[in-house]
C-alpha positions in Angstrom: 0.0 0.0 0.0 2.9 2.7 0.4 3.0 2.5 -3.7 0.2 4.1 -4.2 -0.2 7.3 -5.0 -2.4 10.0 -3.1 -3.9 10.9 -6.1 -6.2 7.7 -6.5 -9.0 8.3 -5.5 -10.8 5.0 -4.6 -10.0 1.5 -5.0 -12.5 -1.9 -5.8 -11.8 -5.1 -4.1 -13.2 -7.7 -6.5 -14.4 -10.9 -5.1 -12.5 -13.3 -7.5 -14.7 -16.3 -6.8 -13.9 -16.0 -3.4 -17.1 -17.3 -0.8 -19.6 -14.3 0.0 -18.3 -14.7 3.4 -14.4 -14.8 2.1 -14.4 -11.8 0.3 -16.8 -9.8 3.2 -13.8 -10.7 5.5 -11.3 -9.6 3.4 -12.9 -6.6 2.9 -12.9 -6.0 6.1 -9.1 -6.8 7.3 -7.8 -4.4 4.2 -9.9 -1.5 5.2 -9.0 -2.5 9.3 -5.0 -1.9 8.0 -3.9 0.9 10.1 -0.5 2.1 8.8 -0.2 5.2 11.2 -2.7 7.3 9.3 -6.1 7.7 7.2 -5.9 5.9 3.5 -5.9 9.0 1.1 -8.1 6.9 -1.1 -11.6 4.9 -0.5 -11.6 1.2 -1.0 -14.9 0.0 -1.7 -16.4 -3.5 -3.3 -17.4 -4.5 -6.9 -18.8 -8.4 -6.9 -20.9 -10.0 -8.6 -21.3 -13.9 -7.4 -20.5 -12.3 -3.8 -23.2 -10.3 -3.5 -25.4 -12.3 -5.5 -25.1 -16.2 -4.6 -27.7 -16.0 -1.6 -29.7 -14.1 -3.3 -30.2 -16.0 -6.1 -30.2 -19.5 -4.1 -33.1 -18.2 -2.0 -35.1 -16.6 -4.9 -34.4 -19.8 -7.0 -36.7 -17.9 -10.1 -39.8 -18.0 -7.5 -42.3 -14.8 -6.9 -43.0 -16.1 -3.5 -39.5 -16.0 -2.9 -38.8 -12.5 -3.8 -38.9 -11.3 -0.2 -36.2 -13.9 0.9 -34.1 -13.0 -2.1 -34.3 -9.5 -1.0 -33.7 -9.9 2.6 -30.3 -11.8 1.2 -29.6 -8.7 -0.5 -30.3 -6.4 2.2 -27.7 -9.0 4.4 -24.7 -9.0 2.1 -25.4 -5.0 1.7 -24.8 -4.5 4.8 -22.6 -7.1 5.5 -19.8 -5.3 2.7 -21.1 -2.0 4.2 -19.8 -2.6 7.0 -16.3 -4.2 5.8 -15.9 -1.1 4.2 -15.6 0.6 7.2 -14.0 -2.1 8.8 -16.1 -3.1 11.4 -17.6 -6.6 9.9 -17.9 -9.0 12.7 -18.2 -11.8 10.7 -21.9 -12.9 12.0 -23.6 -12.4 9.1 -24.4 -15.6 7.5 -26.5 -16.1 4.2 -27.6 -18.8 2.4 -24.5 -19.5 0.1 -22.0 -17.2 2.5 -19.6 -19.9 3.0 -19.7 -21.4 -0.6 -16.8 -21.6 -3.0 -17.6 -19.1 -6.0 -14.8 -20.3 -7.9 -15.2 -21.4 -11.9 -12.0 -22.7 -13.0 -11.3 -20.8 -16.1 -13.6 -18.3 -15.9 -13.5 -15.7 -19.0 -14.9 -12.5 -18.4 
């Protein structure tokens, strides 16, 4: 992180098929990194299978599943919200939080 210059002004931690729970925590511990000062940049989150797994396992193409699929949402939300401050505890569980994401050979 010292090779970074000032003038940045945010950073996006990508999930890399990392667990919904994985990538939350890692969140977390980056933005927790105290090097003797505030970051001069923001470090936020862009994921896509970490922020969507639960939801989409507990919506499973259903209507009378859509408030399950959005209280998933709202869980992993809050969950990353709070890694970007760095201040997730880690007891937020959903339903695919501590499943592999990985796709060997993934193309984007």
């Amino acid at each position: 992180m010292r090779k970074l210059p000032p003038a940045v002004v945010g950073i996006t931690f990508l999930s890399g098929g990392q667990s919904e729970e994985h990538a939350s925590r890692n969140l977390n511990a980056i933005n927790k990194f105290d090097n003797g000062g505030r970051k001069p940049w923001a470090l936020s989150f862009s994921y896509g299978r970490a922020l969507q797994a639960s939801v989409l396992k507990a919506w499973q193409g259903k209507q009378e599943n859509v408030k399950a699929a959005q209280n998933e949402l709202q869980k992993r939300a809050y969950a990353n919200h709070m890694a970007c401050l760095g201040q997730y505890d880690g007891k937020i569980e959903g339903a695919s939080a501590g499943d592999s994401l990985f796709v060997a050979n993934h193309q984007y």
